[in-house]
C-alpha positions in Angstrom: 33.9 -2.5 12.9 36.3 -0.3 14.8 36.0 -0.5 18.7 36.3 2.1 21.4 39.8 2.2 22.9 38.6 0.1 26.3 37.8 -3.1 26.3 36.5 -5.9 29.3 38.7 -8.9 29.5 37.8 -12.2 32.1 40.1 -15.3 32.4 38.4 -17.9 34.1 42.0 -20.0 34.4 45.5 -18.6 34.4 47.5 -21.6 32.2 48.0 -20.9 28.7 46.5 -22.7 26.0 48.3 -25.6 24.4 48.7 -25.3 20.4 45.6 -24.8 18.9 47.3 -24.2 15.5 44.4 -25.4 12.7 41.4 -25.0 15.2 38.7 -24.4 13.4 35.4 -22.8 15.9 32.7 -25.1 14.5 28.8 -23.7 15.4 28.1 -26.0 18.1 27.7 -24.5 20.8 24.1 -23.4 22.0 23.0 -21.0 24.1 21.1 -22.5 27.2 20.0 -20.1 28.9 19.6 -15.7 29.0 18.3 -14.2 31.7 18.3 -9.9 32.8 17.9 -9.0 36.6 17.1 -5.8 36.7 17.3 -3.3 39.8 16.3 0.1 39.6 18.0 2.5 42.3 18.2 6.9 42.3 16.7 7.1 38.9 19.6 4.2 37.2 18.3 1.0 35.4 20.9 -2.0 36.9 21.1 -4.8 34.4 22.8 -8.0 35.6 23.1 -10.3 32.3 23.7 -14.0 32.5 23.8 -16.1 29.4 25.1 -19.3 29.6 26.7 -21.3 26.8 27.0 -24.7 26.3 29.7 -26.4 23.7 28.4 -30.0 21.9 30.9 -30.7 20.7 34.3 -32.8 21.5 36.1 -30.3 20.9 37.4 -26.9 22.0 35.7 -24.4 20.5 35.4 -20.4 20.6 32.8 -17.9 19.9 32.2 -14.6 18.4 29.0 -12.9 19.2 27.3 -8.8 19.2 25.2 -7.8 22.3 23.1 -4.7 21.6 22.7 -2.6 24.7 19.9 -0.1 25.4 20.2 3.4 24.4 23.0 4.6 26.7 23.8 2.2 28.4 27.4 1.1 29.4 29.2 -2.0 30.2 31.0 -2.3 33.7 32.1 -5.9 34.5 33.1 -9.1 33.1 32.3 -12.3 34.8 33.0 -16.1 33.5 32.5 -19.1 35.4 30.9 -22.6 36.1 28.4 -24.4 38.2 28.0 -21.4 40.2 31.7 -20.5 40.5 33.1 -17.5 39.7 36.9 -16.8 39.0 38.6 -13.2 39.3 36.4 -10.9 37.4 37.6 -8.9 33.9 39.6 -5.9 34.4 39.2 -3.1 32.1 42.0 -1.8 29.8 43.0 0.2 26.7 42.6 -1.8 23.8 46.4 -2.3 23.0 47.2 -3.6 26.2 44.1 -5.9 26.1 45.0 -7.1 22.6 48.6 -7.5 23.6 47.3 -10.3 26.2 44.6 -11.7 23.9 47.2 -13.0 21.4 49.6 -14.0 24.2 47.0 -16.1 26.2 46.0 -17.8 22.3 49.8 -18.6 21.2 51.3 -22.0 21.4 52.0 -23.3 24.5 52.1 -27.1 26.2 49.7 -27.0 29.0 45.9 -27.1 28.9 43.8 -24.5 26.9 42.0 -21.9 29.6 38.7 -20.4 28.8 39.3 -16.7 28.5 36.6 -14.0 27.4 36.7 -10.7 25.6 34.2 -7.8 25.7 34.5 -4.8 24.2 32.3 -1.9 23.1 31.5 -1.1 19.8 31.0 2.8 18.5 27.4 2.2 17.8 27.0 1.3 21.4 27.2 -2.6 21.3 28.9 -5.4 22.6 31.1 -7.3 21.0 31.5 -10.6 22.9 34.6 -13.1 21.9 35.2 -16.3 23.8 37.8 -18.7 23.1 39.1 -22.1 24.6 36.0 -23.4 25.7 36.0 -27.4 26.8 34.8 -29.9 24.9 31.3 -30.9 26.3 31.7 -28.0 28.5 29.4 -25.1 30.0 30.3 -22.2 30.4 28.5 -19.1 32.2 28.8 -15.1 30.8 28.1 -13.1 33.2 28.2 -8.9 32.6 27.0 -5.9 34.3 25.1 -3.1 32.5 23.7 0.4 33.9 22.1 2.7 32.0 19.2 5.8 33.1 15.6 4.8 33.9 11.9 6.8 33.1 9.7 7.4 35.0 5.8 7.8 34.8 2.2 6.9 36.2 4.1 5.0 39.1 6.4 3.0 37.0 10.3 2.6 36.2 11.4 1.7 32.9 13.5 1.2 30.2 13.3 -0.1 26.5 15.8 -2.7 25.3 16.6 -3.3 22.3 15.2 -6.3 20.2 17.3 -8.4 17.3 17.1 -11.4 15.6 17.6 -14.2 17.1 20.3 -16.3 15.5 20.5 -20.1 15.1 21.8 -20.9 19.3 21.4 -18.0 20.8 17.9 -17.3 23.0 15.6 -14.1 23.3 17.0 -12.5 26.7 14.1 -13.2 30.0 13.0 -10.2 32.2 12.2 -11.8 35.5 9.3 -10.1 37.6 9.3 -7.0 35.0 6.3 -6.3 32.8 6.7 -5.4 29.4 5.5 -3.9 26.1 6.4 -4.1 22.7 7.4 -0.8 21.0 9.2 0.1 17.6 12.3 0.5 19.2 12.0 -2.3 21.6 10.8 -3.8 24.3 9.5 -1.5 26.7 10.2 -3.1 30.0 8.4 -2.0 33.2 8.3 -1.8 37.4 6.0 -0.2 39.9 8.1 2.1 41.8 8.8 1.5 45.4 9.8 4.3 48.2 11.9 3.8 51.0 8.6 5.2 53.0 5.2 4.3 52.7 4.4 7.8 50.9 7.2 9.9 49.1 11.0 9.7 49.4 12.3 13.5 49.2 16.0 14.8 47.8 17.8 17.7 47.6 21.3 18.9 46.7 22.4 22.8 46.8 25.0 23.8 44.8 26.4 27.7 45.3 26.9 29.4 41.6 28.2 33.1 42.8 27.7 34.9 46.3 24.3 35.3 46.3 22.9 32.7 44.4 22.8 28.7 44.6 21.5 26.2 42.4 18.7 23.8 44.3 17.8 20.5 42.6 14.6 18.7 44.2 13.4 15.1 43.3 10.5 13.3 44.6 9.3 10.0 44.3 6.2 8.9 44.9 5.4 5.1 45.8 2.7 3.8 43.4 -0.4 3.3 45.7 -0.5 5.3 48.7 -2.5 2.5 51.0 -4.0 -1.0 50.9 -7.6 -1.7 50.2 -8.8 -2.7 53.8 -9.7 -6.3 53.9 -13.3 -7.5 55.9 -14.1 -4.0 57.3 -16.8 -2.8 59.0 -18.0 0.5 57.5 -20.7 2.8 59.0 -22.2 5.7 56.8 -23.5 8.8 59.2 -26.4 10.0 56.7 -27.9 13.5 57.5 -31.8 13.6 57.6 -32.0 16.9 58.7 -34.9 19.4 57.0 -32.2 21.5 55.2 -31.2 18.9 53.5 -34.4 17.5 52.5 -35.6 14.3 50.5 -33.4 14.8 47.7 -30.5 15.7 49.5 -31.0 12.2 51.3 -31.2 10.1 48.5 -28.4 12.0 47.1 -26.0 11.2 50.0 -27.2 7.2 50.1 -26.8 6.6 46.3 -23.0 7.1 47.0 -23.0 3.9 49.4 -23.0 1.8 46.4 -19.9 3.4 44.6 -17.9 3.2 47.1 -18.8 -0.3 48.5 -17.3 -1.2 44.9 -14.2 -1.0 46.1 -15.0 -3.0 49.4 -16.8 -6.2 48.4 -16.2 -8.0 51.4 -16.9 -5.4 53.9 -20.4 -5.3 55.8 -22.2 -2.1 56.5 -24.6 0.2 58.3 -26.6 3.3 58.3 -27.0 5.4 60.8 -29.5 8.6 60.3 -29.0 11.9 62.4 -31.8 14.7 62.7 -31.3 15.7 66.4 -31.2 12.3 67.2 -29.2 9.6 65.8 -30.7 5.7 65.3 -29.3 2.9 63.0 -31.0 2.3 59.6 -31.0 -2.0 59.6 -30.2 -2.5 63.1 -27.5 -5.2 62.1 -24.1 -5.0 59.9 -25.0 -6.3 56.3 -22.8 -7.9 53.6 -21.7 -5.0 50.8 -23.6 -7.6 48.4 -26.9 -6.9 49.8 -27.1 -3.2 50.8 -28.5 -2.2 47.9 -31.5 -5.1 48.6 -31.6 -4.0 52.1 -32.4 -0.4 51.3 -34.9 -0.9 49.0 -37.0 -3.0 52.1 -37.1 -0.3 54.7 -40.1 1.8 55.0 -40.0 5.5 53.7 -40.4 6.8 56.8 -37.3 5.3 58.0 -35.1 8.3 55.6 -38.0 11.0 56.2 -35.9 14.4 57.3 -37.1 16.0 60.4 -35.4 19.1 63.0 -32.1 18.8 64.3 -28.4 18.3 62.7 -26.1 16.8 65.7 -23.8 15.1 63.0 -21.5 14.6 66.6 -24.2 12.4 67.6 -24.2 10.2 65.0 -20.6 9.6 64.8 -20.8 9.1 68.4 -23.5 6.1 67.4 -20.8 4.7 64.6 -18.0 4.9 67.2 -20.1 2.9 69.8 -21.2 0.5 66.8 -17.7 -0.3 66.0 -16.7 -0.6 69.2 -19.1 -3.0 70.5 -21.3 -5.1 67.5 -17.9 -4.2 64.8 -15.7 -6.1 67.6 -18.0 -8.8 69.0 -20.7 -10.1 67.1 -18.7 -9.9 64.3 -15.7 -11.1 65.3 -13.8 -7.6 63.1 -10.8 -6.1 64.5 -11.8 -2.6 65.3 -8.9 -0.9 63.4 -10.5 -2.1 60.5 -13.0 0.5 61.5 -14.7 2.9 58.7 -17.0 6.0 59.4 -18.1 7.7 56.2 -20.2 11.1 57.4 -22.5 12.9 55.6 -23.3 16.8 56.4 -24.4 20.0 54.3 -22.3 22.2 56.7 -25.6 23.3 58.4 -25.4 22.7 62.3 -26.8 23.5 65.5 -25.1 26.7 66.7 -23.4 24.8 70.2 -21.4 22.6 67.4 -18.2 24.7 67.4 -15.3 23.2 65.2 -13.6 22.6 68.5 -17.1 20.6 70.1 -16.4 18.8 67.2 -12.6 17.9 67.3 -13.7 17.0 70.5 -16.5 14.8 69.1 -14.0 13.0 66.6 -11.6 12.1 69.1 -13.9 9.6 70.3 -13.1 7.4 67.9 -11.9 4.0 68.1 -8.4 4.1 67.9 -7.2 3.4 64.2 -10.7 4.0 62.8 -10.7 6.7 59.9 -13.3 9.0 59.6 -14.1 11.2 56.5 -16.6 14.2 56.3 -18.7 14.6 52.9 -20.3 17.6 51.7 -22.4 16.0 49.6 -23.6 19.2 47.0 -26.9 17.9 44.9 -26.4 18.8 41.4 -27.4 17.8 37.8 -23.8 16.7 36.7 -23.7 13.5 34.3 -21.0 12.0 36.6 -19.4 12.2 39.7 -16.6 14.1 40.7 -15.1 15.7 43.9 -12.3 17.9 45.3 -10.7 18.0 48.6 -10.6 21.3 51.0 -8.4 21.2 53.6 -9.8 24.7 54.4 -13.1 23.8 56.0 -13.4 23.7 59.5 -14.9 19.7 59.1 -10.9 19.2 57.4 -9.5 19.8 60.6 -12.0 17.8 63.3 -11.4 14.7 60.1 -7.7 14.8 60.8 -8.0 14.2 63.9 -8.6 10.5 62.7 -6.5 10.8 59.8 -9.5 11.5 57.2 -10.6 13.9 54.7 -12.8 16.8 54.2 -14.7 15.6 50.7 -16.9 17.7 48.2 -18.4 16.0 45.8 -20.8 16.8 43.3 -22.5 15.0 40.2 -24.7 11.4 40.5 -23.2 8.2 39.5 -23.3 7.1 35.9 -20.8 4.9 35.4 -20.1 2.2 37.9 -16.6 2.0 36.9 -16.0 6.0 37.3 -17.8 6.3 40.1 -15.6 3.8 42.2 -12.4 5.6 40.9 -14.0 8.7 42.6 -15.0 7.3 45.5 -12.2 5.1 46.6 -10.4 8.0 47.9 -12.5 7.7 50.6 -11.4 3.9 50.9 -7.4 4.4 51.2 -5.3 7.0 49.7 -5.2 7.8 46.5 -2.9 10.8 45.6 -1.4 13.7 47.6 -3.0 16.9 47.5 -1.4 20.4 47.9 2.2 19.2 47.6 4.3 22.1 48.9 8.2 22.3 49.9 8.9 24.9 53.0 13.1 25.5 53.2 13.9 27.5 56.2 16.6 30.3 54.7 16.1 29.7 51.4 15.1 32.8 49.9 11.8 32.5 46.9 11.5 34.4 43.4 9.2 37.0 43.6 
C-alpha cells in the first residue's frame, strides 16, 4: 500500500542498533493497554491515543501494525517512552528523508539496539504504525495525537470512530468519560457540551469581499442545561379565587401543582388564595409527596371564588412566607425561594404594571417569581408558550421569572413535567436575536 509523502518518526534513544542481521520479529508482544482522551475545543474533536506494548519475549522484537483513524482526521505527533518518560517527540518529514534514517538507524552497528518508531499515513486515511528494536521483556508506550472536526446536536459533541477487528494482542481502544453508540460506520462517541458561560458562548469573524460588502460568520453554542434543579426548596403557589375566574378556572390553575412538583420531589409547599384578600391554603409548608393528600382534606369552601383580584397581595403573603416560616421553622435558605402566581389578567384598576413592578420588588432577594396565565381549555395535553409582551413579563423580570401561557390539562405525567419544569429552572432560550451596531440587514 503506497503512503502519502510525510511520515511521523520518534526515537526514544539516539545509539544505533547493534547487528540485528537474522532477526526474525516473532508475535509476542501484546498489547496492554489502549486508551483515547478526547477534548473537544471550537468545533475540533482532540484525540490523545496511548497504547502501550509489551514484548514477552527475550528477545528484541519489532512490530508492524494499521491504525484506522476517523473520517478526516489527521495525525500530528509522535510520542514513545517508558514508565511515564517521554524522550524528544517525532518530527515530521518527507518520506525519502524519513526512509533514508529508518534504514540508517536499522544497519549494523556495535552498540545497543534503540527503540525507534515509525508512523506514517496511508492514502485511505490510516496509520501505518512500525516499531522496531524493542527490549526483550520490555514495555514500551505509543503515544500519538489525532484531531479531526466534531458534530454537534441536542446539546452533545461527537464523533464516530471507526471499528476493526481486533487481532490476536492488540485491544479494542477505551473512551474515558465519553458515552457512546454503536452505528454502521462505527462507534458513535458522545459529550454534553460545555460553554465558557453559564448560557451561550457567542462568535463572530467579518471578512470584507468588495467595498461594500463583507462576509459575517456567527456561531453559537449553547451549554446543554440552562440551570440546576433547585435542591430542598420552599415553593409557594399564588392561586387566583377571584369570581372571573370561577370554580373551574380554580381547579384548573391547582391541577398544575402536581406537574410541576414532579420535577421537585423534595421541595415542601404552600397555597396561598387571593380574592381581595390573600390567606394561606394549609397554614404550614408540606412535603411535595403529600400535597396532593393535603388538597383533597380541605373543605370546599376553602377554594370557593369571591370579589377582589389583588394578585400583589398575595405575592406579598408568599414573600413574607419565605421570608419568615421558609427561613426559620424550616431551617431553608431563602434563595432557595419559589413563587409560582396564578392570574387571568383581570385586576383591580389601581394595579398598574408599574404598582406591580413595585409589588415584585419585594421579593426576597434571589427568590424567582413566575406569572401564569392559566387559559381553561379542552386540550388532551398540556402545553405553553412564553410572551415577553405582556405587561406581567416585565414586573416577572424583575425577579428573573417568566410570563407563562399555558393551555391544555395534564394527561401524561411524564409530558406534563417536561412542560412545566420551565417554570422550575431554565429550559431553552426564547426569542434569540443578534443586534450589530453598523452592520447594515437585507431587506
Amino acid at each position: 500500500m503506497r503512503s502519502l509523502p510525510f511520515l511521523v518518526v520518534c526515537l526514544l534513544t539516539a545509539c544505533s542498533p547493534e547487528d540485528l542481521s537474522g532477526f526474525q520479529p516473532p508475535a509476542r508482544v501484546n498489547e496492554i493497554a489502549h486508551t483515547v482522551t478526547t477534548t473537544f475545543e471550537d468545533g475540533t474533536a482532540r484525540l490523545r491515543v496511548r497504547r502501550t506494548l509489551q514484548n514477552g519475549s527475550g528477545e528484541y522484537e519489532a512490530v508492524g501494525h494499521k491504525f484506522k483513524l476517523p473520517e478526516g482526521a489527521v495525525a500530528t505527533s509522535l510520542r514513545i517512552g517508558s514508565n511515564g518518560q517521554w524522550l524528544a517527540p517525532g518530527t515530521l518529514a518527507s518520506s525519502d528523508d524519513v526512509e533514508t534514517k529508518w534504514d540508517l538507524l536499522r544497519s549494523l552497528g556495535t552498540a545497543a539496539p534503540s527503540t525507534i518508531g515509525k508512523l506514517a499515513w496511508e492514502w485511505d486515511g490510516s496509520l501505518q504504525f512500525e516499531l522496531f528494536g524493542l527490549a526483550p521483556n520490555a514495555t514500551v508506550d505509543i503515544e500519538y495525537d489525532v484531531e479531526l472536526p466534531s458534530s454537534y446536536a441536542a446539546g452533545a459533541v461527537s464523533f464516530v470512530y471507526p471499528l476493526e477487528e481486533v487481532e490476536l494482542g492488540w485491544l479494542p481502544p477505551s473512551f474515558p468519560g465519553l458515552q457512546s453508540q454503536q452505528l454502521e460506520s462505527g462507534l458513535e462517541l458522545r459529550r454534553a457540551w460545555t460553554t465558557r458561560s453559564s448560557d451561550a458562548d457567542v462568535r463572530w469573524a467579518t471578512f470584507p469581499i468588495d467595498t461594500n460588502r463583507n462576509l459575517w460568520r456567527l456561531e453559537v453554542d449553547v451549554a446543554a442545561q440552562l440551570g440546576e434543579l433547585p435542591k430542598n426548596a420552599n415553593v409557594v403557589f399564588v392561586v387566583d379565587a377571584s369570581i372571573s375566574e370561577g370554580e373551574k378556572g380554580v381547579a384548573s390553575q391547582l391541577e398544575l401543582i402536581t406537574p410541576y412538583l414532579a420535577s421537585v420531589p423534595d421541595a415542601r409547599v404552600e397555597v396561598v388564595v387571593f380574592r381581595r384578600y390573600a390567606e394561606r391554603l394549609f397554614g404550614r409548608f408540606v412535603p411535595a409527596s403529600e400535597f396532593a393528600r393535603e388538597l383533597t382534606m380541605l373543605a370546599p369552601e376553602r377554594l370557593a371564588v369571591g370579589n377582589g383580584s389583588n394578585l400583589d397581595v398575595g405575592a406579598q403573603l408568599a414573600f413574607d412566607l419565605l421570608t419568615h416560616e421558609g427561613r426559620l421553622d424550616l431551617g431553608r435558605a431563602g434563595g432557595n425561594g419559589r413563587v409560582v402566581t396564578f392570574t387571568d389578567e383581570q385586576l383591580k384598576d389601581a394595579l398598574t404594571v408599574d404598582a406591580l413592578i413595585g409589588a415584585m420588588k419585594q421579593a426576597p432577594r434571589d427568590v424567582v417569581v413566575h406569572v401564569v396565565r392559566r387559559d381553561e381549555s379542552y386540550g388532551d395535553s398540556l402545553s405553553e408558550r412564553r410572551d415577553d409582551a405582556s405587561r406581567f413579563a416585565r414586573a416577572a423580570a424583575v425577579t428573573g421569572g417568566i410570563f407563562l401561557r399555558v393551555d391544555g390539562h395534564p394527561s401524561d405525567a411524564v409530558l406534563d413535567a417536561d412542560v412545566m419544569r420551565g417554570l422550575v429552572r431554565p429550559i431553552r432560550i426564547d426569542d434569540f436575536a443578534v443586534v450589530a451596531n453598523d452592520v447594515a440587514t437585507p431587506p
